[in-house]
C-alpha positions as CSV (number, residue, x, y, z in Angstrom):
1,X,-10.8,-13.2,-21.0
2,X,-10.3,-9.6,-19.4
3,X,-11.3,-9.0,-16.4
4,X,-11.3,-5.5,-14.1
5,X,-10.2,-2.0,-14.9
6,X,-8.5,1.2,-13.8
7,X,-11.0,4.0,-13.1
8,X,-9.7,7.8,-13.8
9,X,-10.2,9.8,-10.8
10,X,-12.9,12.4,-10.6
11,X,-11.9,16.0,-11.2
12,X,-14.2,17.5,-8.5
13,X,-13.0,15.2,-5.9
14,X,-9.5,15.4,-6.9
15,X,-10.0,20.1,-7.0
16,X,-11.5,19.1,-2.8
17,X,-8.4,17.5,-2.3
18,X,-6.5,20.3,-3.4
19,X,-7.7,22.6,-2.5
20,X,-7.8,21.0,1.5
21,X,-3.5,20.9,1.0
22,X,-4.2,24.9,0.3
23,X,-6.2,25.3,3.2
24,X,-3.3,23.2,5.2
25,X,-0.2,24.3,4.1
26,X,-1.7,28.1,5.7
27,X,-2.3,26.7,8.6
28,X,-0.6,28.0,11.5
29,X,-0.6,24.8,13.7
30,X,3.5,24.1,14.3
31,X,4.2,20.3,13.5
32,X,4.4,17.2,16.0
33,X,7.3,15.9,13.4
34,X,10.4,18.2,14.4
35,X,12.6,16.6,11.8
36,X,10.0,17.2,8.8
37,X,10.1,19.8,6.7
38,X,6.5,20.8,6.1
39,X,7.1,22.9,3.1
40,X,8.3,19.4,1.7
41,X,5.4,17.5,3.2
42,X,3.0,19.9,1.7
43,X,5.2,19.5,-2.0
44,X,4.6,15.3,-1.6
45,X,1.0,15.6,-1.3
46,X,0.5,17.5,-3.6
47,X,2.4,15.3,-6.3
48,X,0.5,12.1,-4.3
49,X,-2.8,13.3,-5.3
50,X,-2.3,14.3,-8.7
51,X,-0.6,10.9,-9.0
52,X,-0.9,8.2,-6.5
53,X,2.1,6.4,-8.3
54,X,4.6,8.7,-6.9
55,X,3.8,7.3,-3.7
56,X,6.8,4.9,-3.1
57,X,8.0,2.2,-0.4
58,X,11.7,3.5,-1.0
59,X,14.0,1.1,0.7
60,X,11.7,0.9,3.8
61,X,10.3,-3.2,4.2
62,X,6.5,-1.2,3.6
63,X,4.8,-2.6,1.2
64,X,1.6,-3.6,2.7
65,X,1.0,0.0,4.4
66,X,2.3,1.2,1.1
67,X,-0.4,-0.8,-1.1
68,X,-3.2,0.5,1.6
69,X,-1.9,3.8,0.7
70,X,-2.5,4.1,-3.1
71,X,-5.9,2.9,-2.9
72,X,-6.7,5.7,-0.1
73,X,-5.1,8.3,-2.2
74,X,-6.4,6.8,-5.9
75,X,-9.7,6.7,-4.0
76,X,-10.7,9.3,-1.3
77,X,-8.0,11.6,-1.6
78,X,-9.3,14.3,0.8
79,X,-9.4,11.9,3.5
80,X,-6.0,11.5,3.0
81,X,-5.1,15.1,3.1
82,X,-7.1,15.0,6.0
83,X,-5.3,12.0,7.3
84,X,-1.6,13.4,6.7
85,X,-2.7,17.2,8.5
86,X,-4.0,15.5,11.7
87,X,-0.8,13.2,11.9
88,X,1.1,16.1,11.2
89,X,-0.4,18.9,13.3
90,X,-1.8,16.3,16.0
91,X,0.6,13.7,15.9
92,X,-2.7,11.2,15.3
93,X,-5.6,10.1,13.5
94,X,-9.2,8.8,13.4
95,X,-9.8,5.6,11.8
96,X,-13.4,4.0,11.0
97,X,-13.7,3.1,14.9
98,X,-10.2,3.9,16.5
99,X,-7.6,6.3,16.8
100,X,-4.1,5.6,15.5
101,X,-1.2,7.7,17.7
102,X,2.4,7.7,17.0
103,X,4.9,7.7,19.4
104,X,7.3,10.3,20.8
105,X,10.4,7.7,19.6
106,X,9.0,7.8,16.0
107,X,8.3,11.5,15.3
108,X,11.6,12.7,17.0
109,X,13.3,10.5,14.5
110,X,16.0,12.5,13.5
111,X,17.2,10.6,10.1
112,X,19.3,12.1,7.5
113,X,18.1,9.2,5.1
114,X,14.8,8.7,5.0
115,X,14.8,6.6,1.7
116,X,11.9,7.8,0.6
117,X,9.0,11.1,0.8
118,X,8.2,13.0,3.7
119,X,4.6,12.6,3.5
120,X,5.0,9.0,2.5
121,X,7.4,8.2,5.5
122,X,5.2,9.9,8.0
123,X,2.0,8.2,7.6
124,X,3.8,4.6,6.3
125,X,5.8,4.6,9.5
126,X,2.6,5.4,11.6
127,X,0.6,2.8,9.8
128,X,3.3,0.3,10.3
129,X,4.0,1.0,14.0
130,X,0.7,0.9,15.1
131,X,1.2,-2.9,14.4
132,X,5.0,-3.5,15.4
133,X,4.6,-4.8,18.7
134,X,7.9,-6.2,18.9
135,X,10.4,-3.7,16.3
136,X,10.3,-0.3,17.0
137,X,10.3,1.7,12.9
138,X,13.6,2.7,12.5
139,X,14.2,4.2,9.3
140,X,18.2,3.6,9.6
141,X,18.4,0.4,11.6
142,X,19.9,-2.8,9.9
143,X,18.0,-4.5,7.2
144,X,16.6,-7.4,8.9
145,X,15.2,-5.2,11.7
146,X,13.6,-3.6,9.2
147,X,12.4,-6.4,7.5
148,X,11.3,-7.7,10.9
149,X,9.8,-4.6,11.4
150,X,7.9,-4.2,8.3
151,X,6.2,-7.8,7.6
152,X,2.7,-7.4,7.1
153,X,0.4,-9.8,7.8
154,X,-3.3,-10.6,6.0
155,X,-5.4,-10.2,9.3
156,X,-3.2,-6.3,9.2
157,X,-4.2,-6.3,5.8
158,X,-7.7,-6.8,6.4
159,X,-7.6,-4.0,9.4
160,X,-6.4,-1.7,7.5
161,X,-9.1,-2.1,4.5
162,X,-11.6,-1.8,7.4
163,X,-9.9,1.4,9.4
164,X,-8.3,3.5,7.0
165,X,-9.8,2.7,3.6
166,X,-13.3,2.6,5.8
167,X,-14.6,-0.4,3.6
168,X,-17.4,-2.4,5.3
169,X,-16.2,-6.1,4.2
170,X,-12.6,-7.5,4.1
171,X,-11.8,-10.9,3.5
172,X,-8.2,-12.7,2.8
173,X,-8.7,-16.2,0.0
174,X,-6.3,-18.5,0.3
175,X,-5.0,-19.4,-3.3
176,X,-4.6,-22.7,-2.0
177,X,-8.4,-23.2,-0.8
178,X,-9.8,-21.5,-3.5
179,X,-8.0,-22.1,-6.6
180,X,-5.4,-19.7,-7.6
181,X,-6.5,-18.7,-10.9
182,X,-10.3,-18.5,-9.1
183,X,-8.9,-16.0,-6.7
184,X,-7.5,-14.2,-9.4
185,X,-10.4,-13.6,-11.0
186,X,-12.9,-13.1,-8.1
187,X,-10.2,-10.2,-7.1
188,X,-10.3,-8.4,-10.9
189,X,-14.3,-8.7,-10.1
190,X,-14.1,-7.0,-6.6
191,X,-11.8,-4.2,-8.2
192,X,-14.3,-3.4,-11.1
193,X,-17.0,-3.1,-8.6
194,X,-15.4,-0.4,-7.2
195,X,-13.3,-2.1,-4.5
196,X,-9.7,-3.3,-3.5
197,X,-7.5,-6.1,-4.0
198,X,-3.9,-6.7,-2.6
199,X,-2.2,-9.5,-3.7
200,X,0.9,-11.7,-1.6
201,X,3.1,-12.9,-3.8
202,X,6.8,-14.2,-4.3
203,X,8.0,-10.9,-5.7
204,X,10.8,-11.9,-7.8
205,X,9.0,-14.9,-9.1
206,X,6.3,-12.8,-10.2
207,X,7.7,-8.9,-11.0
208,X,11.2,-10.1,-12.1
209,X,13.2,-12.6,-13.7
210,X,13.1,-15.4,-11.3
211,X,16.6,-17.6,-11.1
212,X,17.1,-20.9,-11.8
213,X,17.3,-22.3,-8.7
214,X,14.3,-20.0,-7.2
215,X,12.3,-21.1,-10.3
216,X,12.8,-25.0,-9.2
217,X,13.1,-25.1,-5.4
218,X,10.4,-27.0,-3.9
219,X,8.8,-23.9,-1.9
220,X,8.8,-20.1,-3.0
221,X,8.3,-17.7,0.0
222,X,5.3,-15.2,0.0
223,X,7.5,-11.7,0.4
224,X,5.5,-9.2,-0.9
225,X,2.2,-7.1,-1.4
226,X,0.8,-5.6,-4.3
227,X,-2.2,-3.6,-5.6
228,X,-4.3,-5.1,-8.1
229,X,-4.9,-2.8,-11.0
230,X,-7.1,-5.0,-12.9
231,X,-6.6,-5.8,-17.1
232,X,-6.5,-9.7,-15.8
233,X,-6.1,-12.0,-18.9
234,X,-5.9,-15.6,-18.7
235,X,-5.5,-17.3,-21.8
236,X,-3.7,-20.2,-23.7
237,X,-2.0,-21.3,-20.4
238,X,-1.1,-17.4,-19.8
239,X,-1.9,-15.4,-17.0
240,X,-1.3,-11.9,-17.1
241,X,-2.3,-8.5,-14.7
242,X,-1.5,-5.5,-13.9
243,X,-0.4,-4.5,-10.4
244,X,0.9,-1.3,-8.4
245,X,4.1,-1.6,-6.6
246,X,7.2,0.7,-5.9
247,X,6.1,3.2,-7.4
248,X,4.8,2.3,-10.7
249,X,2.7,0.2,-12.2
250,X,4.4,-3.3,-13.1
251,X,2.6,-5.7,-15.6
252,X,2.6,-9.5,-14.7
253,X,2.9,-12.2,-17.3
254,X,3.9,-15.8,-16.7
255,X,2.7,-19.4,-17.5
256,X,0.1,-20.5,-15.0
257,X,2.4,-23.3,-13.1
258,X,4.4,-20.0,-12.3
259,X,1.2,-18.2,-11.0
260,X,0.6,-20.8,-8.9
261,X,3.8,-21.4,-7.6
262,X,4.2,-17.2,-6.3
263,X,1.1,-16.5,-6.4
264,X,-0.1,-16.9,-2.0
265,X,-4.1,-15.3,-1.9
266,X,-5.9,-11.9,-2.2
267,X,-6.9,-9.6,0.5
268,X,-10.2,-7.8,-0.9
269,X,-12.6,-4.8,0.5
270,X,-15.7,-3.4,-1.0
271,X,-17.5,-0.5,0.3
């Protein structure tokens, strides 16, 4: 059975887009981001829109602002444009029924290593931060702060399918409530409708080749979130998918007592 699909993006929408990046990269507001090189800002959105799978996470602990992203960029690309000009001219933007600042702290960032695009850093961080109540975004602080500092939770999940991807319904399944394998499938169903689906998952025991001991300890730990593409198959014990996450898209395929095992619930949004 094969469920869901990858929609092409629309030409006309994608030329608006565009042609909004012209209309910003002449503009002769001076940036809130000191440290940012608009020329280079301009050059990653550019690349984003013609192909949301250059957006990338880098090293930074982003991957549920990161999967929010792709979809806003795959989908309504000239609200990100939008989006990116305000934080960069402005310093903030206007969700569905809020507006999202960043601080002084985060935009005076002066980092030599960023780990990953401009344009990506500058609206990941902001996402991110307007969440981090506790861990300031610090592109060079130690690895666990920054893994402190990036966890995304589903409830943030589900806020920012609302606010920034403007969908009217968000809901989080449980795998464990509803049945893995149902979740799966009611997920490929709500992205060939047209909406969005962001999986949690245990990322190595899904997207790579799991060790031993990780394969057989009594509890995996959800780590990670990625973008459901669709092409779900689930056959002869099998289940197989195809997902968005740094950077590319990655294809799933492992027994179903695996699935189950790293597989955590579903965060989906229609329109």
């Amino acid at each position: 059975m094969v469920i869901g699909s990858n929609i092409p993006p629309n030409s006309t929408v994608l030329q608006q887009a565009l042609d909004a990046i012209a209309h910003f990269e002449q503009s002769p507001l001076p940036g809130m981001w000191p440290f940012l090189d608009k020329a280079t800002v301009v050059s990653d959105m550019r690349s984003r829109v013609s192909d949301p799978f250059q957006i990338n996470q880098g090293q930074q602990p982003f991957c549920g602002p990161t999967s929010i992203l792709f979809e806003l960029v795959r989908k309504q690309p000239l609200r990100y444009v939008q989006i990116c000009q305000n934080l960069f001219e402005v310093g903030y933007f206007q969700t569905k029924t809020k507006r999202i600042d960043t601080s002084e702290r985060l935009r005076q960032s002066s980092k030599g290593n960023l780990r990953m695009g401009q344009a990506d850093w500058m609206l990941l961080s902001t996402l991110r931060q307007a969440e981090s109540l506790i861990f300031p975004v610090d592109p060079e602080a130690p690895k666990f702060v920054r893994d402190l500092s990036g966890m995304s939770f589903s409830w943030e999940m589900k806020g920012w399918v609302r606010e920034v991807l403007g969908y009217s319904q968000a809901n989080y399944v449980l795998a464990y409530k509803s049945k893995d394998l149902f979740a799966l499938r009611d997920a490929a169903n709500t992205v060939k409708l047209g909406g969005v689906a962001f999986a949690l998952i245990t990322a190595k025991g899904l997207l790579g080749t799991a060790s031993t001991t990780e394969a057989e300890a009594p509890l995996a730990v959800p780590n990670h979130w990625v973008t459901l593409l669709g092409n779900v198959i689930i056959k002869d014990g099998r289940v197989q998918f195809d997902v968005y996450t740094w950077g590319r898209k990655m294809s799933v395929n492992v027994d179903e007592a695996s699935f189950e095992k790293f597989f955590w619930g579903m965060v989906i949004g229609l329109p």
